[in-house]
Each structure stands twice: as structure tokens, then as C-alpha cells.
Backbone bond lengths (Angstrom), bond angles and torsions (degrees), N, CA, C in turn:
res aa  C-N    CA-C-N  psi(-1)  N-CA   C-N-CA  omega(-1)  CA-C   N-CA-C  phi
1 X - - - 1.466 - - 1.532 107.79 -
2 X 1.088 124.57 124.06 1.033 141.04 168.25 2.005 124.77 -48.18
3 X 1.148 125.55 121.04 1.477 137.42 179.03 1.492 103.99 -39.19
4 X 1.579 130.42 122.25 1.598 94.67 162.43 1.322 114.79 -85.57
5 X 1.633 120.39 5.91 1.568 105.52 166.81 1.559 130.24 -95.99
6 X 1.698 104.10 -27.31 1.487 101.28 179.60 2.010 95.38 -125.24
7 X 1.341 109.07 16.17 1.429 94.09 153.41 1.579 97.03 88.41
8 X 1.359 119.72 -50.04 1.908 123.15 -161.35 1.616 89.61 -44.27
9 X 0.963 100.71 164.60 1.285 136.01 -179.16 1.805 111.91 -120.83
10 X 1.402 101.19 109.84 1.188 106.48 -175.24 1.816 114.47 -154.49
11 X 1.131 130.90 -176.64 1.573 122.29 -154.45 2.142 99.79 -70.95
12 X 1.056 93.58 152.79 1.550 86.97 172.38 1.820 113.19 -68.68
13 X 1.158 100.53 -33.49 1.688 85.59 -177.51 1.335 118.64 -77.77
14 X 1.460 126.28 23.18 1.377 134.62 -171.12 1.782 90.29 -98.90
15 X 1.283 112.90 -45.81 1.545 113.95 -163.87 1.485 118.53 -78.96
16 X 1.494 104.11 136.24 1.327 108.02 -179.57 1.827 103.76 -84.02
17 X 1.781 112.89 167.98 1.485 115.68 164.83 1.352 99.79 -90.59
18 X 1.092 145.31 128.72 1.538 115.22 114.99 1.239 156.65 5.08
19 X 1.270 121.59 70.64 1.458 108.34 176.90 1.732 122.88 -50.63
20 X 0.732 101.64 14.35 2.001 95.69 -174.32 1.844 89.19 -117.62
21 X 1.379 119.24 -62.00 1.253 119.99 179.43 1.612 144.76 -108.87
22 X 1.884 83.70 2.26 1.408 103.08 -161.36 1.778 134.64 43.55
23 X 1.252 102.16 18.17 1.594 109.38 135.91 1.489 120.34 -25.48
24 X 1.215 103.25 140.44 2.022 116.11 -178.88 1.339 96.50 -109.71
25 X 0.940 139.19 114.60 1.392 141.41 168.22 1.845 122.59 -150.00
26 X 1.101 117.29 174.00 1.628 123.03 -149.18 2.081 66.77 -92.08
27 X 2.410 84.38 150.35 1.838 72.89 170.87 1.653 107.12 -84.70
28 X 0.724 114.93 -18.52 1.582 114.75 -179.84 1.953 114.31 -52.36
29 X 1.602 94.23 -40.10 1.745 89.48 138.84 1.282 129.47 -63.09
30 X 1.425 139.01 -43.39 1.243 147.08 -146.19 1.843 89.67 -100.03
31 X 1.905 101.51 160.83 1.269 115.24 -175.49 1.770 86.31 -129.64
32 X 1.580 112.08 149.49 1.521 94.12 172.91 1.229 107.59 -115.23
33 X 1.432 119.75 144.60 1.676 132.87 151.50 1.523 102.35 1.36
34 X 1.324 120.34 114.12 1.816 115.59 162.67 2.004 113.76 -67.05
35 X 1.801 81.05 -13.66 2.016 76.97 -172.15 1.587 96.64 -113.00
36 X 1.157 111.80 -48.23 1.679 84.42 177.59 1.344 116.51 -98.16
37 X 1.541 131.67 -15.58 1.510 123.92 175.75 1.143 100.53 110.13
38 X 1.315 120.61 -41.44 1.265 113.01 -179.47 1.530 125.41 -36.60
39 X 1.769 125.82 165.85 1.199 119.28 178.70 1.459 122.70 -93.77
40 X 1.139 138.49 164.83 1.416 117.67 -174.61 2.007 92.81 -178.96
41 X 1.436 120.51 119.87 1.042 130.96 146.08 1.684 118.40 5.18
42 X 1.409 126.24 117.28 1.648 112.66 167.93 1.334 114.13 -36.74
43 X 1.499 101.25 -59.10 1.542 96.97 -160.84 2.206 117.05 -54.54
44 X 1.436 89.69 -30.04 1.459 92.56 -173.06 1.388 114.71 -74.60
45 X 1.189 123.21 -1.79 1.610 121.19 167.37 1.435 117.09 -84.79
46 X 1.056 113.95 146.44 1.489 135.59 149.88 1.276 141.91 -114.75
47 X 1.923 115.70 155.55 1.759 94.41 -160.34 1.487 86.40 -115.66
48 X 1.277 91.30 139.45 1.887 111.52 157.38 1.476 103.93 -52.44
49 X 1.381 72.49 134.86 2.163 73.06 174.81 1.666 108.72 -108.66
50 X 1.520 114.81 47.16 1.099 102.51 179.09 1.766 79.73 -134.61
51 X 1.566 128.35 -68.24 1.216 113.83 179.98 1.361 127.88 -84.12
52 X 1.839 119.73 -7.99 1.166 115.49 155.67 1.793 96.14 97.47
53 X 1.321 125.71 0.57 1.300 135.62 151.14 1.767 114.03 -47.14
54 X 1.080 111.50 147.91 1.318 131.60 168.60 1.618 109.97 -105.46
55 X 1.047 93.06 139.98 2.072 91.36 -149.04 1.335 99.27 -153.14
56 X 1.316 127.75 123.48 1.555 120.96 161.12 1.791 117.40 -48.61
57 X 1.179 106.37 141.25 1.688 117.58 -154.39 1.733 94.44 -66.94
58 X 1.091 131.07 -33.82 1.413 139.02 172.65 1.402 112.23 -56.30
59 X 1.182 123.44 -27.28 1.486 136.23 166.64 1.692 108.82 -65.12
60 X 1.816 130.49 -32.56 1.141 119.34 -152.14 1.608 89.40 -113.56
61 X 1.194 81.58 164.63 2.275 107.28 167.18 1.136 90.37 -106.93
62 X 1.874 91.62 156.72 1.851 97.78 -176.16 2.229 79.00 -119.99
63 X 1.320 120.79 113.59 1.429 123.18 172.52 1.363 105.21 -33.96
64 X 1.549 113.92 136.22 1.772 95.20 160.57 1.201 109.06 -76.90
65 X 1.262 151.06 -40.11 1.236 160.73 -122.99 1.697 94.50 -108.28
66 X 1.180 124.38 -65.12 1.515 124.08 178.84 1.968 128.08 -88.74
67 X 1.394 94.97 -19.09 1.362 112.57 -173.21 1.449 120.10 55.39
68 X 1.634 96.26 26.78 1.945 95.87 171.49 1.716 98.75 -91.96
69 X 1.050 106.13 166.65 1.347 119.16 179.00 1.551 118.97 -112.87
70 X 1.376 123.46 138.18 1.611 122.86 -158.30 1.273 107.46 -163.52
71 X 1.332 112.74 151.29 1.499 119.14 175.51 1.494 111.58 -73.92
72 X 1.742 89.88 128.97 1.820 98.99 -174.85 1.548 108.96 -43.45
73 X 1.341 109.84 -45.38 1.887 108.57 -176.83 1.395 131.06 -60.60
74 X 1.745 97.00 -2.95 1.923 110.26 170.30 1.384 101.75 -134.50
75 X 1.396 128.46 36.94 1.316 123.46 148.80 1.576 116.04 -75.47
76 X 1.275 121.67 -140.63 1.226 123.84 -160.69 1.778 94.32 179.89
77 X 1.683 119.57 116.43 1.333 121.78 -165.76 1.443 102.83 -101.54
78 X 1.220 133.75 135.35 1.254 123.40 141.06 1.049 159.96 -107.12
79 X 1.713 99.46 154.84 1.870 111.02 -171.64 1.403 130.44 -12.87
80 X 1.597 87.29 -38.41 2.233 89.15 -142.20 1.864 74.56 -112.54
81 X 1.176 157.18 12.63 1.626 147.84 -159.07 1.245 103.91 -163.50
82 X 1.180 133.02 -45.97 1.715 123.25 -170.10 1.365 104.15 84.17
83 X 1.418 135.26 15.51 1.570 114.58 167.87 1.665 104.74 -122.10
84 X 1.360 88.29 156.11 1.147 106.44 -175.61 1.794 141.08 -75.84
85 X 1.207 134.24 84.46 1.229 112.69 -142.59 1.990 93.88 -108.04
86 X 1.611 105.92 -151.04 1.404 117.96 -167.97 1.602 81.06 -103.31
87 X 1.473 115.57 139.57 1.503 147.21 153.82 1.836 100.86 -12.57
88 X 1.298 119.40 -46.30 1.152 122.86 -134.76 2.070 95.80 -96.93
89 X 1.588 95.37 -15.83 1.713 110.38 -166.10 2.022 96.48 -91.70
90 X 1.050 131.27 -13.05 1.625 139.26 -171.48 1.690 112.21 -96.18
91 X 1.570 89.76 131.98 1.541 75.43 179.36 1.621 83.27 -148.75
92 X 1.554 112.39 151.50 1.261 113.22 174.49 2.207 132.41 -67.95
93 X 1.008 131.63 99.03 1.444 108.49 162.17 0.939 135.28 -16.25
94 X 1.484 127.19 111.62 1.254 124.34 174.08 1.534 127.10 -73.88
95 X 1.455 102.47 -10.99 1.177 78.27 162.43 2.099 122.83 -118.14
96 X 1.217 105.99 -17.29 1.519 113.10 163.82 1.666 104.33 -83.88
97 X 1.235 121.84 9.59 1.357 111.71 -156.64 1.579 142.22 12.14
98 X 1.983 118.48 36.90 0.899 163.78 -175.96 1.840 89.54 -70.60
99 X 1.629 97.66 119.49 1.532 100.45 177.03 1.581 98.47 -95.37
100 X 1.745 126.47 131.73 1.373 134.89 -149.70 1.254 99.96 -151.81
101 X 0.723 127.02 146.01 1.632 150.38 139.18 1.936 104.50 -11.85
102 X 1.495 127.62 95.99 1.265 104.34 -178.34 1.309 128.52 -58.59
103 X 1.093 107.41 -7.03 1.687 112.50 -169.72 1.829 105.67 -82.71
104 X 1.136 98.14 -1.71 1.550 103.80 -168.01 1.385 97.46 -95.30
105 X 1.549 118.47 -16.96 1.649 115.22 -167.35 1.549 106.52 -76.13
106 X 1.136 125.67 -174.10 1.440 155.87 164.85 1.479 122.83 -154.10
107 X 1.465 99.39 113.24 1.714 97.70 165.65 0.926 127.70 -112.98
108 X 1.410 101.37 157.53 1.549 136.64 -146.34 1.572 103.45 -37.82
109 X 1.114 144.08 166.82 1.157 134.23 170.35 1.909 98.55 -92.68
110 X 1.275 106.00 -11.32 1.786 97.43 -163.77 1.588 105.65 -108.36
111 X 1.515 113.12 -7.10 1.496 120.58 -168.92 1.332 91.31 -142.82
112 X 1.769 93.60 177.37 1.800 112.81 170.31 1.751 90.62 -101.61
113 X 1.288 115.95 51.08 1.504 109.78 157.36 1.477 104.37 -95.43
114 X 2.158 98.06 173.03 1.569 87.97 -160.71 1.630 68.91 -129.76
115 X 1.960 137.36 161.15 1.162 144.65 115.95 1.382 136.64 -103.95
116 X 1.202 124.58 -148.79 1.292 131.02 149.29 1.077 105.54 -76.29
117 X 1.329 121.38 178.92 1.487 134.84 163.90 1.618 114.20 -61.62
118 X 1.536 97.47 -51.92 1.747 107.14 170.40 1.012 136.66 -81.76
119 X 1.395 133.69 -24.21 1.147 150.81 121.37 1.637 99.26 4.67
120 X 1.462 110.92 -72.32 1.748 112.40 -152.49 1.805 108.11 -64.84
121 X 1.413 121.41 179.70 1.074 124.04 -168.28 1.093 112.15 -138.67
122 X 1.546 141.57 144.37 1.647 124.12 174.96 1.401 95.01 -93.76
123 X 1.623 97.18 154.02 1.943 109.97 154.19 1.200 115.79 -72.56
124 X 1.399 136.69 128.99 0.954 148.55 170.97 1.552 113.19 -35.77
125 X 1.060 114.95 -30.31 2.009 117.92 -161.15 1.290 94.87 -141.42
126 X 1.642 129.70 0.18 1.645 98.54 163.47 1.864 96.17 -125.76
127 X 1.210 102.35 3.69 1.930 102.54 -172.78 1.438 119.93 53.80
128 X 1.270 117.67 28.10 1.428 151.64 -172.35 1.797 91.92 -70.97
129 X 1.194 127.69 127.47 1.471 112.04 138.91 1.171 151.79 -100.65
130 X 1.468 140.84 102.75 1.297 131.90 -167.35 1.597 102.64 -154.79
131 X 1.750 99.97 164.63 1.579 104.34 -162.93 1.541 109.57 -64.15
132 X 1.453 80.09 158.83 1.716 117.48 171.78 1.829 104.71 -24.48
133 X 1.246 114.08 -66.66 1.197 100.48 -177.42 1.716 128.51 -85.71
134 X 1.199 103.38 38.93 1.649 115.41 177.31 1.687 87.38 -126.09
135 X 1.155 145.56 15.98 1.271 128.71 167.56 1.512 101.77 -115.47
136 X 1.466 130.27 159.57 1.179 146.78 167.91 1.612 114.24 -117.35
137 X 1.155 138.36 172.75 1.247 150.44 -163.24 1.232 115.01 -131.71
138 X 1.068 116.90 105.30 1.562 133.54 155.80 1.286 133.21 -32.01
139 X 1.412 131.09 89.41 1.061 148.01 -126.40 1.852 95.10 -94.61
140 X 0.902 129.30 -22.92 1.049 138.97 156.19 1.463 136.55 -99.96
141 X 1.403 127.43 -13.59 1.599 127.91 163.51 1.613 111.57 -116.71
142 X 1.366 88.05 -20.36 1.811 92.05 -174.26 1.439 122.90 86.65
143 X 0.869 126.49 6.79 1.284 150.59 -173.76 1.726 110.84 -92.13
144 X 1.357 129.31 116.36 1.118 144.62 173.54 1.777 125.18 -70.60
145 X 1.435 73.16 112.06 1.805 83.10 -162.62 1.562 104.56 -114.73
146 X 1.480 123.81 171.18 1.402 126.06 162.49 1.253 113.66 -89.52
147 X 1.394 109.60 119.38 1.827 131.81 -173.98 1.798 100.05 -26.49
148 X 1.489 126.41 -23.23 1.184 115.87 178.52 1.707 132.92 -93.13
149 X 1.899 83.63 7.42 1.555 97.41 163.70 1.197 127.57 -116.49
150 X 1.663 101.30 26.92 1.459 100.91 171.80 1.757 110.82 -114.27
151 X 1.598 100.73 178.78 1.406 88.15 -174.23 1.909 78.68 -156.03
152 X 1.181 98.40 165.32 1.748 103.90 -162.91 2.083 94.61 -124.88
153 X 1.509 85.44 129.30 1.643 85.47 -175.14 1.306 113.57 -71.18
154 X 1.055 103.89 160.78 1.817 105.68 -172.94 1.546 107.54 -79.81
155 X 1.156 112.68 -21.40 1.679 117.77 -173.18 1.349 122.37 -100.81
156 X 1.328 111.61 -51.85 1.455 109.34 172.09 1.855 109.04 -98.06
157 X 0.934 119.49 -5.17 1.847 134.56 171.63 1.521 99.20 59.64
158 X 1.372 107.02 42.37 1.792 109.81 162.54 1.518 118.26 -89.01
159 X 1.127 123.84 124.88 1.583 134.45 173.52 1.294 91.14 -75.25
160 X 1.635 97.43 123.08 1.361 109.77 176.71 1.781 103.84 -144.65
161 X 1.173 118.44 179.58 1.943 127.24 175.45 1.267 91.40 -73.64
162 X 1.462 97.20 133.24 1.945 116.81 159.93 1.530 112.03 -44.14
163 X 0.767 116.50 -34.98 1.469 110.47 -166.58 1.736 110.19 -105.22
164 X 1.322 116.19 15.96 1.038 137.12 158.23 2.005 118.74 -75.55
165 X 1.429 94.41 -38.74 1.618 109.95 179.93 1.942 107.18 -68.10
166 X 1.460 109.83 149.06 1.181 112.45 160.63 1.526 88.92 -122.05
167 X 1.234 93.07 -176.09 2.019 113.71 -175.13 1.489 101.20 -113.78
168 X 1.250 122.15 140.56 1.464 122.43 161.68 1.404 107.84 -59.74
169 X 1.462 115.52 145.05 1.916 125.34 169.40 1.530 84.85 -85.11
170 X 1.102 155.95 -28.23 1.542 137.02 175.05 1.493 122.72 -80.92
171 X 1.519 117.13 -28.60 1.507 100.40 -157.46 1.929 81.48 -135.44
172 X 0.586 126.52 -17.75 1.750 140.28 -144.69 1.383 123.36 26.81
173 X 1.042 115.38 56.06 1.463 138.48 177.47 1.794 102.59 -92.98
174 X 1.549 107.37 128.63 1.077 106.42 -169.35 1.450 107.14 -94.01
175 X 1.525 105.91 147.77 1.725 104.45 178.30 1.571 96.61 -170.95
176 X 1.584 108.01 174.41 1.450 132.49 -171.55 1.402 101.44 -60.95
177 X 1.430 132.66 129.36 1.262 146.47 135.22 1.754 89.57 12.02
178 X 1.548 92.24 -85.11 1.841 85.47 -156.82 1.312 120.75 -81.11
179 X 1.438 118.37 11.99 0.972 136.03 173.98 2.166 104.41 -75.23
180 X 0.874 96.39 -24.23 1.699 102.18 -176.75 1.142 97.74 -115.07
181 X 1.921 97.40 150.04 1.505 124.32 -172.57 1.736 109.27 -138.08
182 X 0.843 103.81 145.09 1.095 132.41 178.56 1.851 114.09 -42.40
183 X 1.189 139.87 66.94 1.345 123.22 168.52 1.599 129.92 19.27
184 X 1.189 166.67 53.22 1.334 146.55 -162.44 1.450 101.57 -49.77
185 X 0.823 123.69 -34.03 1.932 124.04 -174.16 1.849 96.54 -69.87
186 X 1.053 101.65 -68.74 1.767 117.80 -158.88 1.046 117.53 -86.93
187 X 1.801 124.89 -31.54 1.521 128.28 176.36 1.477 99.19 100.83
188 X 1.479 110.36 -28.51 1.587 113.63 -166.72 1.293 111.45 -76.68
């Protein structure tokens, strides 16, 4: 029977199949599977690009995110999706610290932090999104703002929203609504 790679003609029980195409060929033609052993044609192997094995292509994932290809048993799954990608596509949440798919993150608009999408939070007064712990609380509406929209009254020393303050017509010192009174002399 004839080689199907170099053609010679030699006994049939000399030739291996192929597992990829089942080709008969001498093994000294053939390369084998690094994961199952099996035999399989040079050309029909492929290498993981994470351990550098030669692997029948049915053995690998192609990443969506990077488009390298790798053995499912050294990928890396994620948290927030259930699929499986390459080591190199995962990055943890900072704030669930949930290892995910990076492409799934969003950062912060105020830092180089990374979350989920849901995870993040808006500022009340700039509609900004970023995590839970980059907002502060409004000591007077309650409302979660970014620490750079508050301003602290001079009288009662409550951190409250900028746009919470009026200005005195006498001194223009800014402070809380009820924090200011009325002049008895001036009305102002």
C-alpha cells in the first residue's frame, strides 16, 4: 500500500491513520498529538500559543477577544459570561474583584480603575460614571456626589453639593441656605 505522504509503497501494517484525516502514512512521516498521542500529518497540527504544544486543531479555542488559539484546560473562564478565553484577555474588577473578560470592563471616568458596567455609579451633579468608592455623600440631600462637588459650610462644617450653597449679599461668603440670616439693620 502505498504512503499517502511520500507515495513508497510499503506493507500495510507499517502505516499509521491519521487522526485529523485518516491518512495511511509511514510514522516517520507522521508528528503525534502532544495531548492525546495520537498520529496526525505535520501539516494538520497546531500549536497552542500558551504552552507551545502541537495539538490537533479540534483540541484548541480560537479567544474572541485576542484570536490566539489555546488549549481549553489553560484558558481562563469568566465570572460575569461563562466563556472561556486566553489568560492574557481577563482582568480582575476592582470593585467585585470578579476575574472577567477585560473587554467587559469600564473605567472609571475619574481614575485608571476598571468595573463592570453595573458595578459603576453616576455622580449625582456631573452624571459621571465611576465606582462606589470614588463617590461621597451629601451630607445634606444624601445624594452621592464626586468629593469635587462638595464644599463644607463655614458654620455648621457640613459637606454638602456646590450648588446647594448661596453667597451672602453682605460679605459673600458662601454657606447653607439656613445657615444665613437675614440682617436686622439691612434685611440683607
Amino acid at each position: 500500500e502505498p504512503s499517502g505522504v511520500s507515495g513508497r509503497r510499503v506493507l500495510p501494517r507499517l502505516l499509521h491513520a491519521s487522526e485529523m484525516s485518516g491518512t495511511r502514512a509511514l510514522p516517520e512521516e507522521m508528528r503525534r498529538c502532544q495531548e492525546t498521542g495520537g498520529f496526525a500529518l505535520p501539516n494538520e497540527l497546531e500549536m497552542c500559543e500558551i504552552s507551545g504544544k502541537w495539538v490537533l486543531p479540534r483540541l484548541l479555542l480560537t479567544c474572541p477577544d485576542t484570536g490566539r488559539r489555546f488549549l481549553a484546560s489553560l484558558g481562563k473562564r469568566c465570572a460575569a459570561s461563562g466563556i472561556v478565553v486566553h489568560p492574557s484577555a481577563v482582568r480582575a474588577s476592582d470593585v467585585s474583584r470578579l476575574v472577567v473578560r477585560a473587554s467587559l470592563l469600564v473605567q472609571s471616568a475619574v481614575s485608571n480603575r476598571w468595573a463592570l458596567t453595573g458595578e459603576l455609579r453616576p455622580c449625582a451633579d456631573t452624571g459621571l460614571r465611576v465606582l462606589p468608592d470614588e463617590l461621597t455623600t451629601c451630607e445634606v440631600s444624601g445624594v452621592e456626589v464626586l468629593p469635587s462637588e462638595l464644599e463644607e459650610s463655614p458654620i455648621l462644617h457640613r459637606r454638602a453639593r456646590k450648588s446647594l450653597f448661596a453667597a451672602s449679599e453682605a460679605s459673600g461668603v458662601r454657606a447653607l441656605p439656613e445657615e444665613l440670616q437675614a440682617c436686622a439693620e439691612s434685611g440683607r
